[in-house]
GUPA-363641 format. One record per residue (C-alpha): x, y, z; residue in one letter. Coordinates in steps of 0.5 Angstrom, whole numbers, plus 500, padded with zeros to 3 digits. Layout:
<recs>
XYZA;...
</recs>
This chain:
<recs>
290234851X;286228853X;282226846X;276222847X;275215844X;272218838X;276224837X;283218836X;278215832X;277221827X;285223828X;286216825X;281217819X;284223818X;292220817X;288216813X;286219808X;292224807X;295217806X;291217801X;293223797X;286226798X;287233802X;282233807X;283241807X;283243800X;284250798X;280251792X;274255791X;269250791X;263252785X;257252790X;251252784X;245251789X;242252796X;239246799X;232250800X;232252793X;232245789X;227242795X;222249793X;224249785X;225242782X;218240783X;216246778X;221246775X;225240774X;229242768X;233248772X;236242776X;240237772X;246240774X;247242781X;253243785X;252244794X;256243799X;255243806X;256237813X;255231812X;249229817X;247222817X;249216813X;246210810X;250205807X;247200802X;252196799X;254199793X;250206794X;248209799X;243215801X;245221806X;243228809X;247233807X;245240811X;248246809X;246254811X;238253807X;238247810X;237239809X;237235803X;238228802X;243226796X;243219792X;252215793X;252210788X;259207787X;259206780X;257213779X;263216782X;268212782X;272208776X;275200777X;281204780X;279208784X;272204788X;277201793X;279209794X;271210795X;269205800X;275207803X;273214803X;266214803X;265208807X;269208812X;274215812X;267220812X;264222818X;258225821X;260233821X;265233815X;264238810X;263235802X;261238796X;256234791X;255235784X;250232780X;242232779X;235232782X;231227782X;226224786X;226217790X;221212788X;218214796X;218222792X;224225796X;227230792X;235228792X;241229789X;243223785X;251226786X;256224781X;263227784X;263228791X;269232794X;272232801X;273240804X;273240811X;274234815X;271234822X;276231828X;270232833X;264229833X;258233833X;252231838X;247226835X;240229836X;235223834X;229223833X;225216833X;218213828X;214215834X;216223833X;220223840X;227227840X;233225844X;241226846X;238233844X;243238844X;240241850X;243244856X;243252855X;249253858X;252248853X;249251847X;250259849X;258257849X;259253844X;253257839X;256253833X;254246835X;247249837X;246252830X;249246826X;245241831X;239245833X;238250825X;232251828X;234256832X;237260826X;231263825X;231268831X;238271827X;235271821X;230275824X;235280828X;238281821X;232283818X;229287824X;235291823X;235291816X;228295817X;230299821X;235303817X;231302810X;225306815X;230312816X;234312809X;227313807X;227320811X;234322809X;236321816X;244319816X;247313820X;253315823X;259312828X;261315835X;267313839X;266307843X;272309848X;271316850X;274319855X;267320860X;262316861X;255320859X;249320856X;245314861X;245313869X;249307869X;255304872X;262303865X;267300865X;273303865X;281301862X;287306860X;290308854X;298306854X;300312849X;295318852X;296315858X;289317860X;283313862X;278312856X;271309858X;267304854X;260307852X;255306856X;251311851X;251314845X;247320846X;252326847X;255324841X;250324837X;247330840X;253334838X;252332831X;245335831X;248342833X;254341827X;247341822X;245334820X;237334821X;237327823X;242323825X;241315828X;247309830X;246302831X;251302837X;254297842X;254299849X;257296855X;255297863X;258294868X;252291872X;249285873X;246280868X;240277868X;234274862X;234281860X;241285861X;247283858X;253288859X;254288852X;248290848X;246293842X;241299842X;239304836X;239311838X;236317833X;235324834X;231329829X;232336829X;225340830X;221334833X;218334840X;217327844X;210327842X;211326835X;217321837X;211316839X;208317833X;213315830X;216310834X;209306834X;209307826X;216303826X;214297830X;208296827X;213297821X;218292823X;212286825X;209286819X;215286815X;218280820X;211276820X;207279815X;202282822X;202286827X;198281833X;203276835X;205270841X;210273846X;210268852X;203266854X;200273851X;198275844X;201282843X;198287838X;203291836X;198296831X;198304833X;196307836X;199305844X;196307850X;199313854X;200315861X;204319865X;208316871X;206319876X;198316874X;201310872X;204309879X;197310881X;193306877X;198300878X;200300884X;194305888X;200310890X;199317889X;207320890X;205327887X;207330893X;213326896X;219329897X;226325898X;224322905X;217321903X;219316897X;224313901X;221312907X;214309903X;220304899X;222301906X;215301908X;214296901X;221292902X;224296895X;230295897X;233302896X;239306900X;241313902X;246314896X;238314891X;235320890X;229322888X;229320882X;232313884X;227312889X;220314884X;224309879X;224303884X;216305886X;216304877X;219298877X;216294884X;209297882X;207298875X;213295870X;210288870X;204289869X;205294862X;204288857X;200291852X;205297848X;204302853X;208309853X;210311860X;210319860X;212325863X;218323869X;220327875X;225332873X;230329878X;230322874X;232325867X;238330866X;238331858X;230332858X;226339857X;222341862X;215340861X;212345857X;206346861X;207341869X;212343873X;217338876X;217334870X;220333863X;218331857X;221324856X;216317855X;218310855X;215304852X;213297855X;212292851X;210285856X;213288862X;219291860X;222297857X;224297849X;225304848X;227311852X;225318849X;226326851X;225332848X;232334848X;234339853X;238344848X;238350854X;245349856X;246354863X;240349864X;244343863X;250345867X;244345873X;243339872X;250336871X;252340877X;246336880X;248329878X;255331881X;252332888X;249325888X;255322885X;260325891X;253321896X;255314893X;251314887X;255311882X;250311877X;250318876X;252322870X;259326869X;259333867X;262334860X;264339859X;265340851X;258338850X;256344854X;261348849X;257344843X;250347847X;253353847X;254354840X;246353839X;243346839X;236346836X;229343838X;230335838X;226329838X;232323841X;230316842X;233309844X;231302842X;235297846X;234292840X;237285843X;229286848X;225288842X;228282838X;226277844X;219280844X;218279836X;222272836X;218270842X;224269846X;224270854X;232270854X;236275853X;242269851X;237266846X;238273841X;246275842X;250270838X;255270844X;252271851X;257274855X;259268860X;264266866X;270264864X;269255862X;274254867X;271258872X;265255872X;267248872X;272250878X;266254882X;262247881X;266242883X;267247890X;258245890X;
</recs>
């Protein structure tokens, strides 16, 4: 392994250190008292709450001043300066152990705890005057050093996103600011399921492997299992399962779940994703959206204390109720097509006329949903629910109740993408073995998208399946629009990625 001049600098210091007697590793629990945003917001009203303090955390910056010394020390709250005075943590004997330690063997990045207590400096920062300092974690690898001049100006920023989205624990130590977007992502979901505990609706699991892939039109991913030996998928939805529990009873059942679709990747799609999805026993698709658009006012205020927030350039407003319009007059309105009366070659003959890229293997309903994307997607900022699709689109659907050749589904967009995808359950099983008879039928033209026929959901359906309300909210998409994010790789922890050497190989190719 090739070690930068730093890295052999910090190795070194790290023999050091241990020649020392010191432990750079130490096992102990280490009694941390306080946060560093807590002695910042507290001590001023409460000074008295703070003569005794323990925190740990990076050692960010260091300023030596002979005998003591001021440094930052950044933990999961933020930072705080702390106040290192030879003569208060080191006696005779141990001073050359502390300028040696301190000084010299300290580096930027090292874990530290501090004890002490708070005061305040003579410019009025509230520090920590330590009295015992221990080390916890040595780093033997520099972290970026992000500069910020007199004037306000940042540099040597830790900056490059691909650098950022595969080495996360760099970013969030150097750029804590971005922090903020996961505590929001926790929060959001912590909402949500306050939201639908309060109506006793029971959160449940449902496999990951299954062994067909049902529930949405998309591509899976496929692997073996050596002891069955059959082939499992990764689900690429949870719908059927969460069904299946709606015919054994449960009234309202929701799951947090990752999903995985073997497809592309782009600022809005990652092939492993994080939706909730829930079902409601005797609801129909028209009290979905009023609850739905309940529960995003819900999340807004409880995230930002409003419903009007920034996204991008627009200021969205997020308070109920949303406007409604079919697809068919959306398409219309947005895009001056009417498709009413199209058939399949209709459809697809208007696609190539519009240079939608399309081929013969898409059916009717691929074809109109390709129109949807090219013609009116963008334009939906404003939350909007995008209702009643054709037929052919939407398998697990209900027929409508009153237009022919439609279903009872919506979809909501917020900023010109999709959030949330909702049906009224179709629960009329010999009608959903005809429309998975249908799907089959596009599956054997090359469409690889389409749904596989299941056939112990069918049995479930058989034994009776009451009216349902389903829904799907993808939310890594609704984090980005409560968080102001315009990529998908800003609100996912760890981003899917090519492989490092990969990547590098492909460049050095360029």
């Amino acid at each position: 392994m090739q070690l930068s001049e730093q890295e052999e600098i910090r190795r070194a210091s790290l023999q050091q250190i241990r020649e020392l007697g010191i432990d750079p590793y130490p096992p102990e629990l280490y009694p941390v008292s306080h946060l560093s945003k807590e002695i910042l917001e507290g001590f001023e009203t409460d000074p008295d709450d703070y003569k005794t303090v323990c925190i740990a955390g990076r050692l960010m910056q260091k300023r030596i001043m002979g005998k003591a010394s001021f440094a930052e020390l950044q933990d999961s709250a933020g930072r705080i300066q702390i106040y290192v005075s030879r003569d208060d943590i080191a006696h005779d004997e141990e001073k050359t152990l502390y300028n040696k330690l301190f000084k010299k063997l300290l580096d930027i990045g090292d874990y530290i705890g501090v004890k002490g207590y708070a005061f305040k400096t003579k410019t009025g920062q509230t520090s920590v005057h330590v009295t015992e300092l221990t080390l916890l974690s040595k780093s033997v690898k520099p972290l970026p050093i992000v500069k910020t001049d007199d004037e306000g100006n940042v540099h040597d920023a830790f900056t490059d996103p691909e650098l950022r989205y595969r080495q996360r624990y760099v970013d969030l130590t150097v750029n804590p600011q971005y922090r903020d977007i996961f505590l929001k992502r926790s929060k959001l979901i912590t909402l949500m399921r306050n939201f639908f505990n309060e109506k006793n609706w029971l959160e449940v699991e449902t496999p990951i492997l299954q062994p067909i892939h049902g529930g949405a039109a998309a591509r899976p991913f496929e692997t073996h299992h050596n002891a069955l030996d059959i082939p499992l998928f990764m689900r690429i939805a949870n719908e059927l399962y969460l069904k299946r529990l709606i015919v054994a009873g449960f009234d309202g059942v929701y799951e947090f779940a990752k999903m995985f679709r073997n497809e592309g990747m782009d600022r809005t799609h990652n092939p492993e994703f994080t939706a909730m999805e829930i079902y409601v026993a005797y609801k129909d698709y028209i009290w979905m959206m009023e609850m739905v658009e309940t529960l995003i006012e819900h999340i807004a205020v409880g995230l930002h204390g409003k419903t009007a927030l920034q996204v991008g350039e627009q200021t969205i407003e997020f308070k109920a109720p949303y406007k409604r319009i079919s697809m068919y007059d959306a398409i219309n309105e947005y895009g001056g097509l009417d498709i009413s009366g199209m058939d399949e070659a209709a459809l697809y003959a208007e696609c190539k006329k519009r240079h939608i890229d399309v081929d013969e293997t898409m059916g009717r309903g691929k074809l109109i949903d390709e129109i949807f994307g090219e013609l009116v997607e963008a334009q939906l900022i404003q939350p909007t629910y995008i209702t009643d699709y054709p037929i052919e689109m939407t398998p697990l659907a209900k027929k409508h109740r009153t237009e022919e050749g439609l279903v009872e589904r919506f979809e909501l967009f917020v900023n010109g993408k999709e959030i949330a995808n909702a049906y009224t359950e179709l629960n009329d099983p010999i009608d959903q073995r005809e429309r998975f008879m249908d799907q089959l039928k596009l599956a054997e033209r090359g469409d690889d998208e389409a749904m596989a026929l299941d056939e112990d959901f069918l049995r479930s359906m058989e034994y009776g399946m009451p009216p349902t309300s389903g829904l799907g909210i993808g939310i890594d998409r609704l984090v980005m629009l409560m968080t102001n994010q315009s990529s998908i790789q800003e609100v996912l922890f760890f981003p899917q990625m090519k492989p490092e050497v990969q990547q590098k190989q492909e460049e050095e190719k360029e």
